[in-house]
N, C-alpha and C positions, 0 to 999 in steps of 0.2 A: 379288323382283319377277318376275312370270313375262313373257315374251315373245310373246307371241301374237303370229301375221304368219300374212298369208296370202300363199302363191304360186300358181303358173299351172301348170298339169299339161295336156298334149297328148297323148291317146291318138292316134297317128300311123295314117296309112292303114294299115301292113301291118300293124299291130295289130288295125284295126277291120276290114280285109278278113276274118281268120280270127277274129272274133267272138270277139275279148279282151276286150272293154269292160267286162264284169261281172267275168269274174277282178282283172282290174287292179285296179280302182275295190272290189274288197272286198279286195286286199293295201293299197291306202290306209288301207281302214275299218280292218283290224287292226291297223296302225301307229298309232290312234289321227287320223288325217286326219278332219277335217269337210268333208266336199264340200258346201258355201257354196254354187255353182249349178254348172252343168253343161248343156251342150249339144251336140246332134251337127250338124253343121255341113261344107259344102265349099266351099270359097275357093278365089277365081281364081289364077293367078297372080300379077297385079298385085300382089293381096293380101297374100300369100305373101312377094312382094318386100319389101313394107313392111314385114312384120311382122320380116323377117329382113334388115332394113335394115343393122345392126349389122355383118352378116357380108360384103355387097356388094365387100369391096377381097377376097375368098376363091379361092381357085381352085373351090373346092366350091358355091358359092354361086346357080348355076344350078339347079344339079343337085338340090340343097335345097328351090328354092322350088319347082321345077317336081314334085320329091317332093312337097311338101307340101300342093301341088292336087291332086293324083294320084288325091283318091279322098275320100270323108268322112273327118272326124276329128273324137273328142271332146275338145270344151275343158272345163276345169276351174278352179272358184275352190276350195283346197285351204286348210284353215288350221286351227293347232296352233301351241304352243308351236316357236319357231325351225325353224317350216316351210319354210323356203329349203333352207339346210342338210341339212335331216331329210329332203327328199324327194330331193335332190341324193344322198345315202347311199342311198337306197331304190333311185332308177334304176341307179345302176353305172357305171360307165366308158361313155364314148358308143362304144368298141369293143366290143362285145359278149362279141370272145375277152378281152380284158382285165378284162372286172368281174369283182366278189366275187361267188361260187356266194350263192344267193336274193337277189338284186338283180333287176330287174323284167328291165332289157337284158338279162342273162343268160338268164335264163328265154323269155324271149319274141322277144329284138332277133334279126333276120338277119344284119345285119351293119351296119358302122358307120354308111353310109347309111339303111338299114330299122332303127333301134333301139329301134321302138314305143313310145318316150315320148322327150316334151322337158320340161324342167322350168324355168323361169326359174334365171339364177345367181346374181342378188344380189336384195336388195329394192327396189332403184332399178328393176332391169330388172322384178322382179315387179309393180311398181304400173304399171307402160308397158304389160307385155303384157295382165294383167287388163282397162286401160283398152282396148286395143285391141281385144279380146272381147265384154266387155261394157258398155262404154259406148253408152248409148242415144246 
């Protein structure tokens, strides 16, 4: 029985400042990723907050959201067979010096703050953030 799921993929500001969006989004295509929809977008902080509501009791959690307004970002409906998972392996360690050499954060991430992508971590969290995207 295969598993199809779709998750949330966030090309991050310092990603979209140096004009990754196409690299990125064609190491999805070659993992076999269907980008579902897709949007370039810039959220307030307010926004931001909500969205990374989860992480609020953080020490990092300003700094996060206030990143996250920081600049446009592309959002993404991403989906394959156990795409949570699959894109979780793709991105790399949210430190950049820690991921696996061809992981997205490696290749691209500045550091663990600037790691030009976020990716939902389970399917609970994947169907909340999708909703919060693109829900008319």
């Amino acid at each position: 029985m295969s598993n199809i799921e779709q998750t949330l993929s966030i090309i991050k500001p310092d990603a979209v400042e140096r004009n990754l969006q196409d690299k990125i989004k064609n190491e999805f295509i070659d993992k076999n990723f269907e980008i579902i929809n897709e949007k370039k977008i810039h959220i307030s902080k307010e926004e931001a907050e909500k969205f990374y509501k989860v992480h609020e009791t953080k020490p990092f959690y300003n700094d996060l959201c206030t990143y996250l307004s920081s600049g446009p970002i592309c959002v993404m409906i991403l989906q394959k067979e156990n795409a949570v998972l699959e894109n979780r392996k793709l991105m790399g360690a949210t430190n950049p010096n820690d991921a696996e050499e061809g992981t997205l954060r490696k290749k691209y991430g500045i550091s663990i703050d600037k790691n030009s992508v976020h990716g939902s971590d389970s399917i609970e969290n994947a169907k909340i953030e999708i909703d919060f995207f693109f829900k008319n």
